[in-house]
N, C-alpha and C positions, 0 to 999 in steps of 0.2 A: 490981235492980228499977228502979231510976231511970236507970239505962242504959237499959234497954227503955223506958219512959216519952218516955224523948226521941228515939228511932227510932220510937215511935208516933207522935210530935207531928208529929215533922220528915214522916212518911210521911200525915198529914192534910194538913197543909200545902202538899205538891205535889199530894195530889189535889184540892184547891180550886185551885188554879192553872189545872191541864189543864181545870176546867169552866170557869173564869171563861175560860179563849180558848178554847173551844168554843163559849161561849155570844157573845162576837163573831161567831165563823164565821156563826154565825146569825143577823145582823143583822138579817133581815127580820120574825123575832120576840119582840114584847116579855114575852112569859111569861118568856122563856132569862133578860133581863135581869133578870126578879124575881128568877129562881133565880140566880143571880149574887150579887144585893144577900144575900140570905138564907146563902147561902154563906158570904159576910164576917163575916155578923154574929154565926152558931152556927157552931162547929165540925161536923165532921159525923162521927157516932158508927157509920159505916158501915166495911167496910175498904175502903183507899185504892186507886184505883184510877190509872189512867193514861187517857190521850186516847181512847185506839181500844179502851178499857176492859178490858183484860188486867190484871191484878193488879201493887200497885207490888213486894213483897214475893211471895215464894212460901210463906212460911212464918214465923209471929213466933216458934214453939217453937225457944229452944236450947238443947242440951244442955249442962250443966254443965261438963264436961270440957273443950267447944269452948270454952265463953268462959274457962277457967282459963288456958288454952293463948295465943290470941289476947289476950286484956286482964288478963294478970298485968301489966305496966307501965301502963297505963291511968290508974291514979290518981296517979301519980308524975309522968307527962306530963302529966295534966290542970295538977295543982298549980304543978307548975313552970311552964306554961304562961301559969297566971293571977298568979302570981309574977313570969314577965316581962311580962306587960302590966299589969299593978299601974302601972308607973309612967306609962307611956301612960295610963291611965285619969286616973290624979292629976291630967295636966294639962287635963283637957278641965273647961269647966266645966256639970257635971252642972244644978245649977238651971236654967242657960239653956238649956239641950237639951231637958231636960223642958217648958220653959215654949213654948218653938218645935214641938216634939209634939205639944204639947196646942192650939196653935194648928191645926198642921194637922189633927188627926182632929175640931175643930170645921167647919172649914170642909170636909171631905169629908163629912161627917155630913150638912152644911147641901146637897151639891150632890146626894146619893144620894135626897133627900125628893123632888125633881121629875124624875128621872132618866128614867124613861118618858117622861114629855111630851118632853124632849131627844132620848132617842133615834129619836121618832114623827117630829121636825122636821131634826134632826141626821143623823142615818143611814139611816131606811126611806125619804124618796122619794129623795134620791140614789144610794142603792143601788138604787130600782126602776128610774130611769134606764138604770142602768148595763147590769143585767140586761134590758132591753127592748131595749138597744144589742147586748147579745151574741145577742140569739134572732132582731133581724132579719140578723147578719152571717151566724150558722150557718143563718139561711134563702136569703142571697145564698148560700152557700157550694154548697149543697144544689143551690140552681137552676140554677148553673153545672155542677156534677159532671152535672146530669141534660142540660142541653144538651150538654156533651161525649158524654156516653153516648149519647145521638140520634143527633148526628154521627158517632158511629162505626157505629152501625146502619145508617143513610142509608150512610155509605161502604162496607160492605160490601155492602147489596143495591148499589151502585153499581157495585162491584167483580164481583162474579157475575153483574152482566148483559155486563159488557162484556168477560168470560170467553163469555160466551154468544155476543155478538157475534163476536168472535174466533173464537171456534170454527166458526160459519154462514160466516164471508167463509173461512176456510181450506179447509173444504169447496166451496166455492165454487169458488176457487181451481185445486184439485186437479180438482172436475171440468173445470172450463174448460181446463187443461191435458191432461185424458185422453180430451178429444173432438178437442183438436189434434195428437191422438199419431198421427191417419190422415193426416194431411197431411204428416208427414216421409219422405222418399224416400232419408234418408242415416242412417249410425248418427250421427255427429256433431248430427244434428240433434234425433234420438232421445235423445240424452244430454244435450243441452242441458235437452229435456222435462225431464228426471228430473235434473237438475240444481235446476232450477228449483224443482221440487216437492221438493226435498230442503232449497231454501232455505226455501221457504214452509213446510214443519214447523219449521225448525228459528227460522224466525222465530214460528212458533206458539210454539213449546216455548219461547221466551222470553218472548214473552206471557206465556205462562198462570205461569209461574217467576215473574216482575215481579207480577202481579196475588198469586200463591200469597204472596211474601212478605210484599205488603200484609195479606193476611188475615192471615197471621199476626203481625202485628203489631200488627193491632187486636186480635188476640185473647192477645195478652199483653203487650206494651210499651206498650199503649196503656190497660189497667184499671190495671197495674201505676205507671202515674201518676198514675192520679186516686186508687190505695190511695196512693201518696205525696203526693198534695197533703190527705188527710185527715190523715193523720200530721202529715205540717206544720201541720194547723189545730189536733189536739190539743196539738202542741209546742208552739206561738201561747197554747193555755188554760193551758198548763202551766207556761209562759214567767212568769206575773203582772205582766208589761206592760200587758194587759187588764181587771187586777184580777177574774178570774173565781175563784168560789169554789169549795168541795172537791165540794160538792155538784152546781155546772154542772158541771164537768168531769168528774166520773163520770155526770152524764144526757148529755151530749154524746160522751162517750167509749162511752156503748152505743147511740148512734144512730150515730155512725160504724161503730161494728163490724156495726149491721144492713145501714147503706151497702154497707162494705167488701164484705159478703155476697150484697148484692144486683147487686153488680159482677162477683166469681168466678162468680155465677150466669153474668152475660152473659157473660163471655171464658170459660167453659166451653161455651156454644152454640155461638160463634164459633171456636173450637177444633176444636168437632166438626164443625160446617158446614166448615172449611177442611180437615181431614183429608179426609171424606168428597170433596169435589176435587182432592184430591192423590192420591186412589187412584183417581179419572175420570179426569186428566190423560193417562196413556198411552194407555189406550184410545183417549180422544179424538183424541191424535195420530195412534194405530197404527193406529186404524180405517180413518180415509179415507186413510192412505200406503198400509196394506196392500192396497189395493185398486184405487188408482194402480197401482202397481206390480206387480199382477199382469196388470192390461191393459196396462202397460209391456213388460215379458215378452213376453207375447201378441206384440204390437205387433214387438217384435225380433225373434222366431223369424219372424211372418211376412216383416219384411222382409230379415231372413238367406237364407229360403229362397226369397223372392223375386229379390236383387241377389245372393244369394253372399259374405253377410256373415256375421260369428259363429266361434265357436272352429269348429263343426263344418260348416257351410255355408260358409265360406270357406278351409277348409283347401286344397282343390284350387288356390284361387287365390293365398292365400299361400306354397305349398310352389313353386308352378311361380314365382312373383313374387320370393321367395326365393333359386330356383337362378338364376333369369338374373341378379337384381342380385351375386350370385356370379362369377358367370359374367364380368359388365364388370367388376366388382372386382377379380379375377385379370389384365384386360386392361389395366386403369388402372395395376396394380401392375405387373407384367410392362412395361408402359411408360414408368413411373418409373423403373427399376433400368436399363432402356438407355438410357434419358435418362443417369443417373448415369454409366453404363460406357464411354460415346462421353464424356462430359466429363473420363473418367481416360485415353482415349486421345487426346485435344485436349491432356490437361496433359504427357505425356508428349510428343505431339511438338512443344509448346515448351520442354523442355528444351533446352540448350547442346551443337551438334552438334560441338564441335572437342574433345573430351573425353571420357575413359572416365568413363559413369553408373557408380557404386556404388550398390547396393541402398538405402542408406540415403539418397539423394537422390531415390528416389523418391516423387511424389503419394502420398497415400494412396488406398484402395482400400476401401471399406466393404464391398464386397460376397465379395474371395474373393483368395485368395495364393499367385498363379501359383508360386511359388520352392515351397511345400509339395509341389507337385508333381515339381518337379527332385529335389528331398531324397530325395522316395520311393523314384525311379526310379534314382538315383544319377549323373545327369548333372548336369553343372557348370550355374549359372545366368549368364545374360549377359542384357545388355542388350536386345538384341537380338529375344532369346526373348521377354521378358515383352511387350514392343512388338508382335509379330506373334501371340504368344499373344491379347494382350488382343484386337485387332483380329479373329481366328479369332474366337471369341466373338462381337463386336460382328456379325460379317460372320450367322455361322449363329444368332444373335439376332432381325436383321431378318427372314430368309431363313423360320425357322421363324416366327414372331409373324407375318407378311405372310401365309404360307400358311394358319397359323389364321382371320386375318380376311378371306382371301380376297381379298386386296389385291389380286393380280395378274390379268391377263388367262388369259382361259382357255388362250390358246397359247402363254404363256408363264410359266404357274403350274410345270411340270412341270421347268423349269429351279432353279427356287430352292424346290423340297423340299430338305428336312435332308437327307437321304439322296444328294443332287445334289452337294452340298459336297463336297468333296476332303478326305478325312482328311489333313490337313497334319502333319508331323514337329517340333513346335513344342519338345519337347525335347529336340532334337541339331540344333545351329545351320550343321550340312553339309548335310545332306538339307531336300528340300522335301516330298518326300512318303513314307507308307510302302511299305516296299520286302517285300514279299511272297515276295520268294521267297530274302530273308535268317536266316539261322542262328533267328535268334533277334525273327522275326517276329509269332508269335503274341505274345511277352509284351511288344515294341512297340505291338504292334496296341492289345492292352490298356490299355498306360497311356494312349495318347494316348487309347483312347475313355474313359477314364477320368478325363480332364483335361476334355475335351469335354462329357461328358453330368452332369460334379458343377458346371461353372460355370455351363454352362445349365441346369441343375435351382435353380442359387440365381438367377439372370435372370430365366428364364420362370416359375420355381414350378407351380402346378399345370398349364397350357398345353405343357411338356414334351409329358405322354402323355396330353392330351387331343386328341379329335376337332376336324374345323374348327369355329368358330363357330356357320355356320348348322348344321350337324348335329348340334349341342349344342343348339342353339334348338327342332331341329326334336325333339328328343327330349325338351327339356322338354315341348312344347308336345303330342305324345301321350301323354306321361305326367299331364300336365294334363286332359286328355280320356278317360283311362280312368279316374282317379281322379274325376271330376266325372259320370260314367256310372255310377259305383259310390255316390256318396256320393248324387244324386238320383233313382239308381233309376230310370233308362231314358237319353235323348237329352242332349247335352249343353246345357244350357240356352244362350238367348240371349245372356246378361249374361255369360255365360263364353266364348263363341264371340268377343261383340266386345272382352273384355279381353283374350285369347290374340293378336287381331289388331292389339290397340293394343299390346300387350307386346312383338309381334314388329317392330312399325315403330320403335317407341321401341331395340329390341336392335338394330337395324339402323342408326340411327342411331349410336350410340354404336360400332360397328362399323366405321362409317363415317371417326366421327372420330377410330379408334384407325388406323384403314388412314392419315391423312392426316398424321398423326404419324411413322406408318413412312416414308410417302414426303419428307417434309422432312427427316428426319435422312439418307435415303439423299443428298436432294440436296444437304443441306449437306457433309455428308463429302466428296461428290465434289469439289464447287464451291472449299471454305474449308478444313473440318478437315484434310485428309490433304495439303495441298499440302508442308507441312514434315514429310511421311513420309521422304522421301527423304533429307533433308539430315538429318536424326537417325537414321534407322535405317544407313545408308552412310558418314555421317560419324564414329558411334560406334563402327562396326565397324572403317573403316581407324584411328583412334586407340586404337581396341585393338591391333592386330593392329602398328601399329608401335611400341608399348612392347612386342609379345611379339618383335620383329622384333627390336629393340635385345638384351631379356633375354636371347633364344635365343644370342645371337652372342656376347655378355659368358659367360654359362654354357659354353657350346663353347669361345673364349678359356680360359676359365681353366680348363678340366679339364686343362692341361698345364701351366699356368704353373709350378707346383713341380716339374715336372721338368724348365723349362725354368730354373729356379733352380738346380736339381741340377749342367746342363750347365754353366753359366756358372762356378761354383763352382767344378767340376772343369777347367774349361781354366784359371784364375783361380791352381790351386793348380799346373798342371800350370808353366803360364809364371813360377814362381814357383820352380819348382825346378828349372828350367833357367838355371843360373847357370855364369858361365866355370869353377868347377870342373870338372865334365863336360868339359871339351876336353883332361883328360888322359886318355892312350890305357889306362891302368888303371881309368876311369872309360864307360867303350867300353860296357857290356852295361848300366850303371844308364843312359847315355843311350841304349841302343837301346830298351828297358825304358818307360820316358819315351815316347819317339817312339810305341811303336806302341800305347802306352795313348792316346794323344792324336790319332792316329788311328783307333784304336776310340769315341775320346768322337765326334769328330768327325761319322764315319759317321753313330752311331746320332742325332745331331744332326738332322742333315741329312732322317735317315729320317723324325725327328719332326719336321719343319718337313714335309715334303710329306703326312704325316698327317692335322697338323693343318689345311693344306688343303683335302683330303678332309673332312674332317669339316664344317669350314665350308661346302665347296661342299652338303653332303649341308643342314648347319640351315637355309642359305639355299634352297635348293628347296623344301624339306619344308616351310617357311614361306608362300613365296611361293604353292607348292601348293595349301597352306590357306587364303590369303586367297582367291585364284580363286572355291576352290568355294566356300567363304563368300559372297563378294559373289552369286557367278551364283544363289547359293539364296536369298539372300535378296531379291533381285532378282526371281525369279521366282515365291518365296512372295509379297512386297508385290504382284506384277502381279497374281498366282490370288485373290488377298482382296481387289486393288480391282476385279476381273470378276465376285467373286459381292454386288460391291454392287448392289443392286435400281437399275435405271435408272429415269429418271422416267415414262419413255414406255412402261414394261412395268406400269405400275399401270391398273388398272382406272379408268376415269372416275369422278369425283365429280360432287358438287351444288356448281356454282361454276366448274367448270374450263372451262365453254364463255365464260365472260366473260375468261381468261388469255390473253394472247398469245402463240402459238406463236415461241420463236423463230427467228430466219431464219436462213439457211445463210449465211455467209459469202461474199464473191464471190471469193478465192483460191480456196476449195473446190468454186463453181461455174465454177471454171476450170478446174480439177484433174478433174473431171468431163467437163469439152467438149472436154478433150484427149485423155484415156483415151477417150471416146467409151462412156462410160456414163452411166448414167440419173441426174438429177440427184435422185431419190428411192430409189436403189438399195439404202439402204441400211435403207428405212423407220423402223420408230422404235428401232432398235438403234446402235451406234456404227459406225463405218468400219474394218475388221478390218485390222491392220496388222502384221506379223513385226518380231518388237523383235531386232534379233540380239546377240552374245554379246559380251565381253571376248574378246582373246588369250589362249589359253590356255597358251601355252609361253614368252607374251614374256617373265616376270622370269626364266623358268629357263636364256634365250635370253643375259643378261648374262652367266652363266657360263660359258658353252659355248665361247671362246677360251683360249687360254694364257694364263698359267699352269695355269690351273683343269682339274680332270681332266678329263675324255670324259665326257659326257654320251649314257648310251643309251639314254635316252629320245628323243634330238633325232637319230637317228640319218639321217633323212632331212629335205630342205626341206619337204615337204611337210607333215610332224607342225608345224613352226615358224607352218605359217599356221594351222594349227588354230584355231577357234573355241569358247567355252563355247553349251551348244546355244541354238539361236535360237526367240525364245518366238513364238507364235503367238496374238497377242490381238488389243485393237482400239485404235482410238487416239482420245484425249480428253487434253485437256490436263492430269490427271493423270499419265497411262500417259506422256505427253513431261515431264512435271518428273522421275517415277523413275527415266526413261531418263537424262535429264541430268546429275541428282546420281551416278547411278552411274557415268558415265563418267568426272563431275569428280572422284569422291574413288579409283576406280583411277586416274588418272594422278595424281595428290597422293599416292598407296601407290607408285605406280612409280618415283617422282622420290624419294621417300624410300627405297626399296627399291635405287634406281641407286647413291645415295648410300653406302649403309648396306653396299653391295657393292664398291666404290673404296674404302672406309676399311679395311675386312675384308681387300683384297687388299693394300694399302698395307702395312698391321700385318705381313701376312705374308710378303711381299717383303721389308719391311725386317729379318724377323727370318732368313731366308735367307740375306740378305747380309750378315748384320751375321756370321753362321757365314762364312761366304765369305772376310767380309774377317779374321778374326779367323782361318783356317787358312791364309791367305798371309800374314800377321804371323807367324806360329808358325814356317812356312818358310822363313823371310827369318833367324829367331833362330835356327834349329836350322844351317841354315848359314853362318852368320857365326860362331858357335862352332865348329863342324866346319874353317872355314878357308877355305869353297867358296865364293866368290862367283860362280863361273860356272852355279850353281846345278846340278850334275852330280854331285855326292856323294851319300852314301847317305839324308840327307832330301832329294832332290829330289821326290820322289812323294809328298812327305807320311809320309814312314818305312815306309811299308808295304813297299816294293821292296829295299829296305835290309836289312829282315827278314828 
């Protein structure tokens, strides 16, 4: 019970506390402080309560059990408690304490008697101060939140007029552009229109984006600050830096929260007013584009089907525009790759003419590999070949390219068709041309046109098997006109008549300048490129032709050497066992024995020494043979390939060619003319026709044809001796006399080697004759000097055969 007693006291006691500062909080009235003073002075026989008036205690009833449990030590801790502060208490001195107490609760007694009046003077006007200081700031605070709230209203109507405006000057805009859409004559110009108007949306549709995200941001970034600067002003009351009391700050904290409310009101209108423009916006764009734009439309079909513009209105004009720029495209190209193919036969005759080309000292060649063609056929590749190969090509390159663009003169077009060209024999370096009525003709015929029409299908490309130019022209250009009669449904219109006309002057042009390409490479060839034909293709054939010349005659040489090793050996062992034993007469049948074996070597010797003669004379001919027709073929392929190069004087005229100076005839050749007593223009614009005649045809086989050397019956008469290789029938230009020249120089340079190379041959064989010769009168000179005979009259006088 006196436990409880003192948890009742103790539980009055704090609820007089919680009023006496309640009764502060309420400074402004002095009833609180009577209730206060009264407080002090009775207990209060209520139960205790707390500040915010919730109960101090939930319940004073405890059950016996509980406090048996909880406070069985209680009295033990008490005692001992006041047992240790017993002596603490001892030293204090209690009278004075008491006397100091009673001091003060007279003077609190004494200041609680006028305590009102104090508080009237002390605390209510300072405090009304304070609180008249806080109602004019939360009135500044008020007046500012409502001028910003203005200002954002004001910016918004501000914003949605000048969305308004926007939208009037776009329309504006758009029409101004779709009245100027009759004044364009061109698509480009058309497209600029709708360019333009593509910009002016799209400069709208930024507008109205810039303006849209203003609104929306008055309509929520912008309440959502002034909800935060209310916050901040209740944080400010809540802060007690202000000294505002519990009371301001819950009336000021429900006028902000009507604030707050009256805020979400506005940035909810503003909300819905910017949504509501954000779903105008495309319209407002799409409206007046879509409507551009369909008199745009308008606008192009009419001027498609007016000029022959548009996918379907200008198909006629781009299909025909199309094949011709094809068409010079093929010509440009096909002009490029002879350009390239005359630069691989310019590299090839500067090569080094005193020397056999090997393949692998060949330029390169991007476009095609003469040798693939020797491979297939089974003919051996030379030098040679690929040289007049490549040139074949170049030669039926220009011939056919000039006849497509019409290069030539009408009376003289019919010479330089493809078909005009000479099938040349470009892979068997004998022949110049094919031989038709050879075994094995057809499947000649073949490869060569088979070399022919695979290198000029990678040359000319599509020009091969196309028609000439203008009949390619002219067939676009009815195909353009049927197609433009079908696509507008009667006559061919205007605008299509004068582009077919300007398409065809423009093709002509460009025709013109493909023909003028043809004729500078023909004149350069004649003039520059082909001058060291000669001296390469002549001078690599005799430096073939005398390392085969050398080989042939070392290979013939030596198909006997071992059994002329054989001979040697055996007369070697023969004179080796003819020793003075033998001159006894019981020794008579092993030397006759002897004798006629050494006579038998002897013969068969001999036989093979005149053999081998023969044989040589046969590798030397059969050589010499070969070079002949070699050179005269090749000599007269280089003439046939530099006759079917276009002359300059068989091109049709150009634009330009009346300001060139014709050049003048030379005065030897206007001699040459006053003497023959022909016409000094006889020859008009072609060259002066001149018989190029032959090499000897029998003169290296003509060094054989004396003793020792067999009988030649081929040379059986003088008259085969003067023979000629045949005499070519061209014309003459100072080309056609450099081929002639080199060819003459490097047969007598083959002749003088081939003299040579036949004195050494006859020497070797001579001396191996005689070296037999002298080597069987040694044998006879031994055999009787053993015998006894010096009068040489004994039975080896004959060489033992007679003996026998």
């Amino acid at each position: 019970e006196k436990i409880l007693g003192i948890l009742a006291a103790a539980a009055a006691g704090a609820g007089a506390s919680a009023g006496a500062a309640e009764g502060e909080g309420e400074a402004a009235d002095p009833d609180g402080a009577e209730e206060a003073d009264a407080g002090e002075t009775a207990p209060s026989q209520e139960v205790p309560k707390l500040r915010d008036g919730t109960l101090v205690l939930e319940t004073l009833d405890f059950e016996p059990s509980w406090l048996e449990e909880n406070l069985t030590t209680l009295r033990t801790t008490v005692f001992t408690q006041l047992t240790a502060d017993r002596e603490h208490l001892d030293r204090i001195d209690i009278t004075a304490t008491c006397e100091e107490v009673r001091r003060e609760l007279d003077q609190r007694l004494r200041r609680h008697t006028n305590r009102k009046g104090e508080v009237q003077v002390e605390w209510y006007v300072p405090r009304h101060t304070t609180v008249a200081k806080h109602k004019d700031k939360f009135e500044r605070h008020l007046v500012d939140v409502a001028k910003k709230s203005q200002a954002h209203d004001e910016s918004v109507e501000d914003l949605c007029k000048q969305m308004e405006v926007a939208e009037q000057t776009y329309q504006e805009k758009l029409e101004s552009l779709r009245q100027r859409l009759q004044e364009a004559e061109t698509l480009p110009m058309l497209t600029a229109f709708e360019r333009q108007a593509s910009d002016t949306s799209s400069a709208f549709w930024e507008a109205c984006q810039n303006i849209k995200s203003k609104l929306l941001h008055l309509a929520t970034r912008a309440p959502q600050e002034l909800q935060k600067a209310n916050k901040d002003f209740l944080k400010m009351c809540r802060s007690g830096e202000e000294q505002y009391s519990q009371s301001e700050v819950m009336f000021y904290n429900g006028e902000v929260e009507e604030l707050n409310a009256a805020i979400e009101a506005k940035a909810k209108q503003r909300e819905e007013r910017t949504r509501e423009l954000e779903e105008q916006l495309d319209e407002k764009r799409q409206g007046p584009f879509k409507a551009f734009m369909e008199n745009y439309d308008e606008s192009v079909e009419d001027l498609c089907a007016t000029k022959g513009y548009g996918k379907k209105y200008g198909k006629p004009r781009r299909k025909a525009q199309g094949l011709c720029r094809t068409l010079v495209a093929h010509s440009a190209t096909a002009k490029q790759k002879v350009t390239e193919l005359i630069e691989y036969v310019g590299a090839l005759c500067e090569l080094p003419a005193d020397g056999v080309v090997p393949f692998s000292a060949l330029p390169p060649c991007s476009q095609f590999r003469l040798r693939d063609y020797f491979d297939a056929s089974g003919e051996p590749w030379v030098f040679g070949a690929e040289l007049l190969g490549a040139l074949y090509v170049v030669v039926c390159a220009l011939s056919a390219l000039g006849t497509h663009l019409r290069a030539f003169k009408e009376d003289r077009a019919g010479r330089y068709q493809l078909d005009s060209v000479p099938s040349f024999r470009i892979l068997r370096e004998e022949e110049v041309l094919c031989n038709a009525e050879a075994e094995d003709a057809e499947e000649v015929a073949s490869a060569e046109l088979k070399l022919r029409q695979g290198c000029l299908e990678v040359v000319l490309g599509e020009l091969v098997k196309a028609d000439t130019f203008d009949a390619e022209i002219k067939n676009i250009v009815a195909d353009a006109q049927k197609d433009s009669q079908e696509t507008f449904k009667g006559a061919v219109p205007d605008f299509m008549t004068r582009f077919l006309e300007e398409m065809q002057d423009s093709a002509n042009v460009a025709r013109r300048e493909a023909a003028r390409g043809v004729r500078e490479w023909s004149d350069q060839l004649r003039s520059a490129g082909l001058l060291r034909l000669g001296d390469v293709l002549f001078g690599e054939l005799t430096a073939r032709a005398v390392a085969e010349l050398r080989q042939g005659t070392r290979e013939t040489q030596a198909a006997t050497v071992a059994q002329w090793a054989d001979f040697d050996g055996k007369r070697a062992a023969h004179e080796h066992r003819l020793s003075p034993g033998l001159s006894n007469p019981n020794a008579e049948a092993e030397l006759r024995e002897l004798i006629e074996a050494e006579a038998a070597r002897s013969e068969r010797a001999l036989a093979m020494a005149g053999e081998d003669r023969v044989r040589m004379a046969a590798c030397l001919r059969s050589l010499g043979d070969t070079f002949v027709q070699r050179l005269s073929a090749s000599f007269l392929s280089a003439v046939r390939l530099v006759d079917g190069i276009p002359l300059h004087t068989h091109f049709d005229a150009l634009p330009g060619d009346e300001q060139a100076e014709n050049p003048r005839m030379s005065i030897k050749r206007r001699m040459r003319h006053l003497q023959n007593g022909t016409s000094v223009d006889q020859w008009g614009d072609g060259l002066p026709e001149r018989r190029w005649v032959g090499v000897p045809q029998h003169e290296l086989r003509a060094l054989l044809r004396s003793d020792p050397w067999p009988e030649d019956e081929a040379l059986a008469s003088e008259e085969t001796l003067q023979e000629q290789t045949p005499a070519i029938d061209s014309f003459r230009s100072p080309l056609h006399k450099r081929l002639y020249e080199r060819r003459n120089f490097y047969y007598d340079r083959y002749l003088a080697e081939f003299k040579a190379e036949v004195e050494r041959r006859n020497s070797e064989l001579a001396a191996r004759a005689e070296n037999e010769e002298v080597g069987q009168r040694n044998w006879l000179s031994m055999v009787r000097q053993l015998q006894g005979d010096s009068s040489g009259t004994g039975p080896g006088s004959d060489g033992g055969g007679a003996a026998a």
